[in-house]
ROLUM-503076 format. One record per residue (C-alpha): residue in three letters; z, y, x. Coordinates in steps of 0.02 Angstrom, whole numbers, padded with zeros to 5 digits, always signed. Layout:
REM residues N
ALAZYX ...
This chain:
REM residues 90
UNK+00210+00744+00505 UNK+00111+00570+00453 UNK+00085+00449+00586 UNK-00097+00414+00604 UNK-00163+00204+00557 UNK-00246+00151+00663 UNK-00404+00064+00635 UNK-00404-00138+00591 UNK-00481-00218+00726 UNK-00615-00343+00709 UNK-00683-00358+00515 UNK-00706-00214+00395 UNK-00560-00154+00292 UNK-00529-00212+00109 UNK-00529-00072-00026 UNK-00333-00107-00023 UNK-00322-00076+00141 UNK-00439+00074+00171 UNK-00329+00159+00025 UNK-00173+00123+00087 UNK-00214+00204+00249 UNK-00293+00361+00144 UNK-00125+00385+00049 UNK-00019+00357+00192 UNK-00108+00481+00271 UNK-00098+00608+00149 UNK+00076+00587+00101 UNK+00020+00548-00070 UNK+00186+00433-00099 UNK+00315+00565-00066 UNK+00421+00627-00201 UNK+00372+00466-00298 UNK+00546+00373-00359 UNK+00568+00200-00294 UNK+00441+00054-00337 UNK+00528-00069-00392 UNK+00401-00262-00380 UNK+00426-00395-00470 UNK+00475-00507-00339 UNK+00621-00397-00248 UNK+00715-00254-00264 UNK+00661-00056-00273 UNK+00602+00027-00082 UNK+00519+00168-00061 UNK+00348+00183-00088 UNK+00268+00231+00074 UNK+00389+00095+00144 UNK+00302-00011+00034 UNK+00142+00038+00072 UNK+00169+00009+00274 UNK+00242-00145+00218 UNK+00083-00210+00132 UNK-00041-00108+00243 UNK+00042-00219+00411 UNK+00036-00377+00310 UNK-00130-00362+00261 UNK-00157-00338+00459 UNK-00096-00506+00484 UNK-00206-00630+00531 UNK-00103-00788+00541 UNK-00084-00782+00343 UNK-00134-00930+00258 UNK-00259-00907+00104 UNK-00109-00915-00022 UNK-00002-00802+00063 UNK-00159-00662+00081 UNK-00209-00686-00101 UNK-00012-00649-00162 UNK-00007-00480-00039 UNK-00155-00445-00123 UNK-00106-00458-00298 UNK+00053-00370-00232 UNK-00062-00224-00151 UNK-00168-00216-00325 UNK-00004-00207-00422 UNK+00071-00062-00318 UNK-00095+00028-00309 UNK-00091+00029-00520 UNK+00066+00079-00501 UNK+00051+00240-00416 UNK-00112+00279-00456 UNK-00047+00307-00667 UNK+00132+00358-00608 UNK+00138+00541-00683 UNK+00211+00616-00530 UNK+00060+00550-00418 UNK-00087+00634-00536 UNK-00179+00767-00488 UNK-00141+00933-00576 UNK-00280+01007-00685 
């Protein structure tokens, strides 16, 4: 069973966000292999994604530190968005 995320409160989600929840939700990121960022070593990916998903929660981040989860959540959401495993079948 998923665990339900619950709802940002305060401001409106980001895209990144609002899709993280989605695919955590949906279990999209099982059966994916590890991903495997360029800063660190290989976790799994809905790991990941909670990871990202709680940081972009955060409030106390500075400007610098939100922009690099950002670039982090864009890179991850590339990745398993054109990972063969993750596509839809036709």
């Amino acid at each position: 069973m998923t665990d339900r995320i619950p709802r940002i409160e305060g401001g409106p989600r980001s895209g990144l966000e609002t899709w993280l929840a989605r695919e955590l939700q949906s279990g999209r990121f099982e059966g994916l292999p590890p991903y495997r960022p360029l800063r660190g070593g290989g976790q799994r990916p809905e790991q990941y994604a909670r990871r990202l998903l709680a940081g972009l929660k955060n409030v106390e981040l500075s400007g610098w530190d939100r922009e690099l989860l950002r670039d982090d959540g864009r890179a991850f959401r590339s990745w398993a968005e054109t990972y063969p495993a993750a596509l839809p079948a036709s």
